[in-house]
OpenMM code with the backbone's topology and positions (N, CA, C; nanometers):
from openmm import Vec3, app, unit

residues = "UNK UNK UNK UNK UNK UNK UNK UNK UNK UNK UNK UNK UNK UNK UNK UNK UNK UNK UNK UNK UNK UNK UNK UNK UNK UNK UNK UNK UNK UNK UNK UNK UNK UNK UNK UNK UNK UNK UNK UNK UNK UNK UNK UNK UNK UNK UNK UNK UNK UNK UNK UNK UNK UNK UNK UNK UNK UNK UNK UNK UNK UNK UNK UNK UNK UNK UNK UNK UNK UNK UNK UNK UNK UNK UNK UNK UNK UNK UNK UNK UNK UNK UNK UNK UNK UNK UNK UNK UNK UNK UNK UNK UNK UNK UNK UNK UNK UNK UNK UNK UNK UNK UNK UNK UNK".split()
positions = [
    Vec3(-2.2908, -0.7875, 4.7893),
    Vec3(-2.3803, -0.8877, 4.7370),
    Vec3(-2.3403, -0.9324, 4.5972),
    Vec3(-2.2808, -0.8302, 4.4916),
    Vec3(-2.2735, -0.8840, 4.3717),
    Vec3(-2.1900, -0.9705, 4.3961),
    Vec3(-2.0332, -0.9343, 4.4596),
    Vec3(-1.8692, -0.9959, 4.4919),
    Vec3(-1.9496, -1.1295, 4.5051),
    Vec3(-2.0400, -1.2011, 4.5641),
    Vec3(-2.0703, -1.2908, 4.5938),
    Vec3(-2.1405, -1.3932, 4.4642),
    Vec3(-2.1662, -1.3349, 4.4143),
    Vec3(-2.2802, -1.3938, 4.2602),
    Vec3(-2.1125, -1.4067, 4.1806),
    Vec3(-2.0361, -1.3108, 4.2168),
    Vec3(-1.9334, -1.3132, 4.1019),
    Vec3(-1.8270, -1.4556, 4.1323),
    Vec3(-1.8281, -1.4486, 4.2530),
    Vec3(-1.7488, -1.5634, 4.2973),
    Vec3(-1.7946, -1.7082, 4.2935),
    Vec3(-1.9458, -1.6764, 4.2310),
    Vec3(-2.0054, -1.8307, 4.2000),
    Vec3(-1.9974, -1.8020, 4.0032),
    Vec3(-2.0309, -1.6983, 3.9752),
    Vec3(-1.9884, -1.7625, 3.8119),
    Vec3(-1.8714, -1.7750, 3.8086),
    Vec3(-1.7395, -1.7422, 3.8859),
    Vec3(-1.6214, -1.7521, 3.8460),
    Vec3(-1.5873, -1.9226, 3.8778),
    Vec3(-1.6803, -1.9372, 3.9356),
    Vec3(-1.6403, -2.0835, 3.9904),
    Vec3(-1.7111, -2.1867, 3.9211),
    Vec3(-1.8026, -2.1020, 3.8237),
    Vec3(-1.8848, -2.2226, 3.7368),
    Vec3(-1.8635, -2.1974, 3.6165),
    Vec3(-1.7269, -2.1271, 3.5819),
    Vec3(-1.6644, -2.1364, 3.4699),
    Vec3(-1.5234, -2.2298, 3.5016),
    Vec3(-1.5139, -2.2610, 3.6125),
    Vec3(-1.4020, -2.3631, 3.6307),
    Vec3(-1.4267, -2.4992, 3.6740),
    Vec3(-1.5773, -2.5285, 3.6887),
    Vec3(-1.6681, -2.6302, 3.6913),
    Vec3(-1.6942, -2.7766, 3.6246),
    Vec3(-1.6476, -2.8568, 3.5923),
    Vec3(-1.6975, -2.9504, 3.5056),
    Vec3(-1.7694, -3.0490, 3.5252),
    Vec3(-1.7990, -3.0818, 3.6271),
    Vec3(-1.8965, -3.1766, 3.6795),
    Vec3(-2.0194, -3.1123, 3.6588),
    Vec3(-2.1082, -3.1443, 3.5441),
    Vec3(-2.2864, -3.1040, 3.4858),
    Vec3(-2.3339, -3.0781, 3.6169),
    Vec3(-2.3504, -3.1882, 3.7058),
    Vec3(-2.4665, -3.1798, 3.8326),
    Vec3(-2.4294, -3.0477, 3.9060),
    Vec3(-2.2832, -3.0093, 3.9288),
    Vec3(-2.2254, -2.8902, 4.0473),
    Vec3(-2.2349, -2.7529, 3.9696),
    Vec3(-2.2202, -2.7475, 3.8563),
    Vec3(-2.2815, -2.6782, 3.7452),
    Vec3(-2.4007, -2.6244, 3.7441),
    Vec3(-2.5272, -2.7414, 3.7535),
    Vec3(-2.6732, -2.7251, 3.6981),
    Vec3(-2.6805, -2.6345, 3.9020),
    Vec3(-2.6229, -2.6708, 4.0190),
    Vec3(-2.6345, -2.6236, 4.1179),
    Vec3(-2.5956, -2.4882, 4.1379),
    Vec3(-2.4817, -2.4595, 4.1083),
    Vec3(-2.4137, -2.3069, 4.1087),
    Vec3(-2.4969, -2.2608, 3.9880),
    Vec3(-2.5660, -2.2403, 3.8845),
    Vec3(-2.6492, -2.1940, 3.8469),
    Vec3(-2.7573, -2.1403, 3.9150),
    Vec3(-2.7893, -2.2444, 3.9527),
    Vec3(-2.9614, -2.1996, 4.0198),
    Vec3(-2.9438, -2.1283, 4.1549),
    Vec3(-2.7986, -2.1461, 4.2181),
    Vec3(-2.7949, -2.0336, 4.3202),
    Vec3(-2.7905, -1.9059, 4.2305),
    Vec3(-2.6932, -1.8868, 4.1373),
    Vec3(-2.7109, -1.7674, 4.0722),
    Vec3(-2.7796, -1.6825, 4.0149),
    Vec3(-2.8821, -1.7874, 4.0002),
    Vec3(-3.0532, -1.7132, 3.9204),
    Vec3(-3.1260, -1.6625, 4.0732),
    Vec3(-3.0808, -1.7587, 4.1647),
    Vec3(-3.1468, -1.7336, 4.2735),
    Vec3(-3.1447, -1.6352, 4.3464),
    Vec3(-2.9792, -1.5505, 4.3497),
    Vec3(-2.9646, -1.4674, 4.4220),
    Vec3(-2.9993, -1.3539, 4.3439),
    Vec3(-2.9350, -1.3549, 4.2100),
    Vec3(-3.0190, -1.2573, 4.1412),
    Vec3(-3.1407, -1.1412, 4.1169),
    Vec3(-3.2399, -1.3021, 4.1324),
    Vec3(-3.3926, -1.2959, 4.1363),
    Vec3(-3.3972, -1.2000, 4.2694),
    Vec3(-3.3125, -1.2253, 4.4372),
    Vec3(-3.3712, -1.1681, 4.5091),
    Vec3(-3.2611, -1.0423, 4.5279),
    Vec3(-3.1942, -1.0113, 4.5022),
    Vec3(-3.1077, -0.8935, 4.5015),
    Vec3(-3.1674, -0.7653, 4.3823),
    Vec3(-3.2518, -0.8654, 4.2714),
    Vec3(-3.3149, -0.7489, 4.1910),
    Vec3(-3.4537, -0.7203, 4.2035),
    Vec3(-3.4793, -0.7699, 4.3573),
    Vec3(-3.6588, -0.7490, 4.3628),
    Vec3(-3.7160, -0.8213, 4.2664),
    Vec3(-3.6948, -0.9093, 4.1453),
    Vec3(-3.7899, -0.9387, 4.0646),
    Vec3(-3.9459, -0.9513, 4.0610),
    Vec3(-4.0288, -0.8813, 4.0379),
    Vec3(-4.1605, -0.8362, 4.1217),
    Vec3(-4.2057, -1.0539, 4.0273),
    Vec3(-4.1902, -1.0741, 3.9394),
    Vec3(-4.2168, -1.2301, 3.9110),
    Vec3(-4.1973, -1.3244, 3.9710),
    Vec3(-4.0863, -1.3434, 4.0088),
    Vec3(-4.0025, -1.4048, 4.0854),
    Vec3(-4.0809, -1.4011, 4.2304),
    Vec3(-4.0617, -1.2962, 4.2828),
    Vec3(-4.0913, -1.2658, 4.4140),
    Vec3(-4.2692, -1.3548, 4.4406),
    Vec3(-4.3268, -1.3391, 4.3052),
    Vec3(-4.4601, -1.3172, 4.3617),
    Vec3(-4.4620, -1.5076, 4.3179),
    Vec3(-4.3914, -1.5873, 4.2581),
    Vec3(-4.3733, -1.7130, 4.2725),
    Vec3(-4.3408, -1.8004, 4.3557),
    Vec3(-4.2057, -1.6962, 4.4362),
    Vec3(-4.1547, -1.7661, 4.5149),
    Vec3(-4.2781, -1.7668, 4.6851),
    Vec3(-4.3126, -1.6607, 4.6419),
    Vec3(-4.4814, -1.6241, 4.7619),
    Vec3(-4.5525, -1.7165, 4.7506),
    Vec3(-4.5837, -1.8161, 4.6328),
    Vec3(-4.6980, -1.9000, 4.6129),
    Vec3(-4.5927, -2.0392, 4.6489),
    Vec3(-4.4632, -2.0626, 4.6266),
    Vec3(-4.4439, -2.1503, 4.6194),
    Vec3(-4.4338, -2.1564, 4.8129),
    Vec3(-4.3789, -2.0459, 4.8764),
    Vec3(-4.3855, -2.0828, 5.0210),
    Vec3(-4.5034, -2.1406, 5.0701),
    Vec3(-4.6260, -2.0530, 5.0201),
    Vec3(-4.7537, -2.0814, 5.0736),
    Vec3(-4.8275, -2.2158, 5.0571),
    Vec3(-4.7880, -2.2720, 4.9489),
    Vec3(-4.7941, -2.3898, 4.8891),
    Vec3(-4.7051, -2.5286, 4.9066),
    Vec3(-4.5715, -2.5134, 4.9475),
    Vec3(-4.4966, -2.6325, 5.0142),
    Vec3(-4.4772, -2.5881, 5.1295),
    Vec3(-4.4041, -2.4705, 5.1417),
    Vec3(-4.2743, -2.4647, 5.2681),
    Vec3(-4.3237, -2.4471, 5.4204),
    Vec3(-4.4494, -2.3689, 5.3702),
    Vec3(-4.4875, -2.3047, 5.5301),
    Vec3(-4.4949, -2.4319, 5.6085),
    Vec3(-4.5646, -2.4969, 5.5599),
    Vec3(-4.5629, -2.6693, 5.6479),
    Vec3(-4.5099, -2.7780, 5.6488),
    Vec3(-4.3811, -2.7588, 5.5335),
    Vec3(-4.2852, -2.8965, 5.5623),
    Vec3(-4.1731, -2.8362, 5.6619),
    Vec3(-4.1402, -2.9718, 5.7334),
    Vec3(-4.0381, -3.0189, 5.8459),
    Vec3(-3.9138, -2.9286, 5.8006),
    Vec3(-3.8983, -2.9459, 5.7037),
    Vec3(-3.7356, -2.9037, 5.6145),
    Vec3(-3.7183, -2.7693, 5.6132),
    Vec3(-3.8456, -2.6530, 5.6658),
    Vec3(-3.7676, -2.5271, 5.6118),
    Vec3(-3.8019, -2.5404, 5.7331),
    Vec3(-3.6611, -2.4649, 5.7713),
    Vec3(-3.6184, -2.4892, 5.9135),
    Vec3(-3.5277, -2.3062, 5.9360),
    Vec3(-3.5288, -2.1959, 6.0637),
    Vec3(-3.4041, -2.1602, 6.1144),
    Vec3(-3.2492, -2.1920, 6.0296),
    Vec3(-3.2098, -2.1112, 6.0094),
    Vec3(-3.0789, -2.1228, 5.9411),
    Vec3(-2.9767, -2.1445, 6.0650),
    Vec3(-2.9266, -2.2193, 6.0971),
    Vec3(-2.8628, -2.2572, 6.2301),
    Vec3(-2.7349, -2.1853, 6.2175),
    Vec3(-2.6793, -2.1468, 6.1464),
    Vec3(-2.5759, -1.9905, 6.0806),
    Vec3(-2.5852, -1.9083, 6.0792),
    Vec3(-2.5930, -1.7699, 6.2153),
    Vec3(-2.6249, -1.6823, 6.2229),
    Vec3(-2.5283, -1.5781, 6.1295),
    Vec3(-2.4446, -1.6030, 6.0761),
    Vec3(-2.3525, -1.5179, 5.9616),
    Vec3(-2.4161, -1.5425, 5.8527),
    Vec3(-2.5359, -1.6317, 5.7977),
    Vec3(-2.5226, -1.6582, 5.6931),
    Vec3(-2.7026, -1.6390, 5.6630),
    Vec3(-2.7522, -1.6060, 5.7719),
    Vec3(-2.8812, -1.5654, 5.7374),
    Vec3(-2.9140, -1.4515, 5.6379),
    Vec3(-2.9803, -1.4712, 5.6047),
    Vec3(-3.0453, -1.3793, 5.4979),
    Vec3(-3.2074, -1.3243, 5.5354),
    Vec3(-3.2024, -1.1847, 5.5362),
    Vec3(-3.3244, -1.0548, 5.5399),
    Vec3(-3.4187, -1.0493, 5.3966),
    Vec3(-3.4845, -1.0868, 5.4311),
    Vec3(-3.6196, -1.1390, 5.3005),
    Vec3(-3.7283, -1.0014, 5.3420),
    Vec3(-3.6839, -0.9016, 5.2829),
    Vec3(-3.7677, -0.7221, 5.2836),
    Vec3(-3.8878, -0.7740, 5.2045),
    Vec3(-3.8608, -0.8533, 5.0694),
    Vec3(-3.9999, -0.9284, 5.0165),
    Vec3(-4.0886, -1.0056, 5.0446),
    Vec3(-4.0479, -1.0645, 5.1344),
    Vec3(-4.1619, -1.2069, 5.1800),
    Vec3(-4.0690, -1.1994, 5.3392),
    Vec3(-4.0912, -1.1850, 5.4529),
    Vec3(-4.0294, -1.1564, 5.5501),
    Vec3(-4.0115, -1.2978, 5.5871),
    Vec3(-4.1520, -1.3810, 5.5635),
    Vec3(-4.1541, -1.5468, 5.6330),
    Vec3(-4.0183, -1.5964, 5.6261),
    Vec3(-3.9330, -1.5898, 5.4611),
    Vec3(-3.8201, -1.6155, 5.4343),
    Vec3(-3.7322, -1.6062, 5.5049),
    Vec3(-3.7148, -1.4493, 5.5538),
    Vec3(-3.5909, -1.4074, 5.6491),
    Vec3(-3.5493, -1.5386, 5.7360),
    Vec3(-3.4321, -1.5339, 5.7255),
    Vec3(-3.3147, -1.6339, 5.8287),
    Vec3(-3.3721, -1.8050, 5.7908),
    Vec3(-3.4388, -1.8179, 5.6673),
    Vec3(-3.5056, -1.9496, 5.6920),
    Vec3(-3.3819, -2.0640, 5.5896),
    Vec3(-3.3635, -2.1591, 5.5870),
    Vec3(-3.3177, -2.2565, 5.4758),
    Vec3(-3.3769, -2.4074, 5.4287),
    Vec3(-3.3756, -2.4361, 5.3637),
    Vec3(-3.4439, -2.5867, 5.3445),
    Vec3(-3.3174, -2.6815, 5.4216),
    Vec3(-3.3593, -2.7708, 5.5272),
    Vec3(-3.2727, -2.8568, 5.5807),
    Vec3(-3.2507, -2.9626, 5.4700),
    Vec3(-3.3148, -2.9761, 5.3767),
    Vec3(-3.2902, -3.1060, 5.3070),
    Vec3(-3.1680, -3.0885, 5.1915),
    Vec3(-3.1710, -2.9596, 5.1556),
    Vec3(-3.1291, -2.9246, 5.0624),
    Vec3(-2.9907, -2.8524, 5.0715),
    Vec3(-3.0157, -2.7522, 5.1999),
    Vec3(-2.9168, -2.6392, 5.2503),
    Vec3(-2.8983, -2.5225, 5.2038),
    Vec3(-3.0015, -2.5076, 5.1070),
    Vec3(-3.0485, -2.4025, 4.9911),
    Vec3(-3.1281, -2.2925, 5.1182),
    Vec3(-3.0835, -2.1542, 5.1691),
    Vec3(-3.1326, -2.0392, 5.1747),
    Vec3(-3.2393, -2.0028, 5.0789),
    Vec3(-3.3775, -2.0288, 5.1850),
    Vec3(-3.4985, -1.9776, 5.1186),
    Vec3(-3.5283, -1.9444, 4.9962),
    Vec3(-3.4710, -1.7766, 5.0514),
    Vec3(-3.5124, -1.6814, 5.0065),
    Vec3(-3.4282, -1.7235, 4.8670),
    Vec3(-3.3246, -1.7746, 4.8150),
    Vec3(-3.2897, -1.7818, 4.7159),
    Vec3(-3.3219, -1.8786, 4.6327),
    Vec3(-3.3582, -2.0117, 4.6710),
    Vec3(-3.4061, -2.1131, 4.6599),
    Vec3(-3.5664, -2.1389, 4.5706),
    Vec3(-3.6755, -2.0118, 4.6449),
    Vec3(-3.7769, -2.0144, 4.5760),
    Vec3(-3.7775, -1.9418, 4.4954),
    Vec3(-3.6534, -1.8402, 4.4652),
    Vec3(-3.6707, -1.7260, 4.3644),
    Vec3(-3.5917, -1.7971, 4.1979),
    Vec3(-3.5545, -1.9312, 4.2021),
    Vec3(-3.4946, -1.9743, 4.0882),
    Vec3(-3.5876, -2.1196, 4.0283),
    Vec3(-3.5665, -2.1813, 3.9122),
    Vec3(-3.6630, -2.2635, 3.8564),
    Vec3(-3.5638, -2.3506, 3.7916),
    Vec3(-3.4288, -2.3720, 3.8064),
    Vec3(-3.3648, -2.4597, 3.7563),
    Vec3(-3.3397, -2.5545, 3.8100),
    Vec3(-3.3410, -2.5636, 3.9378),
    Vec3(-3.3558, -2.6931, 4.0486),
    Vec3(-3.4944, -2.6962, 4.1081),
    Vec3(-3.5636, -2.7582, 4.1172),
    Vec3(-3.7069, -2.7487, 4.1335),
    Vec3(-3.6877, -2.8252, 4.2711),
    Vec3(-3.7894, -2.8116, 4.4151),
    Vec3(-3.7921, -2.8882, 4.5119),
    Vec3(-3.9040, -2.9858, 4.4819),
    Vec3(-3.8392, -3.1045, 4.4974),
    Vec3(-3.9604, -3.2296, 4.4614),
    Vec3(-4.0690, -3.2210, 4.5674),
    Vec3(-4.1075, -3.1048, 4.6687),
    Vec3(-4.2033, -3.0904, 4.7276),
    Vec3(-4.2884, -2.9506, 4.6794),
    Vec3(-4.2688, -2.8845, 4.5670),
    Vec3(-4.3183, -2.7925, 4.5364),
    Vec3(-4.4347, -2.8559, 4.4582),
    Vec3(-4.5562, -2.7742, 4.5287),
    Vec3(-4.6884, -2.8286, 4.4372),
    Vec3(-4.7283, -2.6638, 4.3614),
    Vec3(-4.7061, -2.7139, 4.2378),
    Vec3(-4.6834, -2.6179, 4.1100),
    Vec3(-4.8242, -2.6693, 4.0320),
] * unit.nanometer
topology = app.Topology()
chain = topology.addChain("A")
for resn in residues:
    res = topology.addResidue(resn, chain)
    for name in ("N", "CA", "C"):
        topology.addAtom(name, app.Element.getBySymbol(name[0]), res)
C-alpha cells in the first residue's frame, strides 16, 4: 500500500501541469487518510456518503475487479468508485482538496 502512495509523490514531483498536480495530491491525502484509519477523516467521509453518494447515479461498482478496494471503515465504500470522476470511494471521501460539486457540506 505505501509502494503505491510512493509512486504517486514520485510522480508529483515530476509533475508540472498545476491541475494533474492539485489531482495526484488529493489521491495522496486520500489514500493516506484511509490506510491510517484517520478516526476524522473516516467519520467525514461517513457523513459525506450519507449525504451525497448513497443516492447519486455516479457512485457506481468499480467495474475493475483488480482495483477494488475493502473499506473495513465504512463497508458501503468497499469496491465502490464515483463514475464521474473515476476517483475510488473510499479514497475520494477521505481527502478535501478536490471537493465533489455534489457534496452537500
Amino acid at each position: 500500500m505505501w509502494e503505491k502512495i510512493k509512486r504517486y509523490q514520485e510522480n508529483l514531483k515530476k509533475e508540472s501541469d498545476p491541475d494533474v498536480s492539485k489531482d495526484i495530491k488529493a489521491v495522496i491525502s486520500g489514500m493516506t487518510n484511509f490506510y491510517i484509519h484517520s478516526k476524522s477523516e473516516n467519520a467525514k467521509a461517513k457523513a459525506r456518503y450519507e449525504k451525497s453518494c448513497a443516492g447519486c447515479a455516479y457512485f457506481i461498482s468499480d467495474p475493475i475487479e483488480s482495483e477494488k478496494v475493502t473499506d473495513k471503515d465504512i463497508p458501503d465504500l468497499s469496491g465502490k468508485i464515483c463514475s464521474l470522476c473515476g476517483c475510488t470511494s473510499s479514497y475520494k471521501l477521505r481527502q478535501t482538496i478536490k471537493p465533489c460539486e455534489f457534496w452537500k457540506e
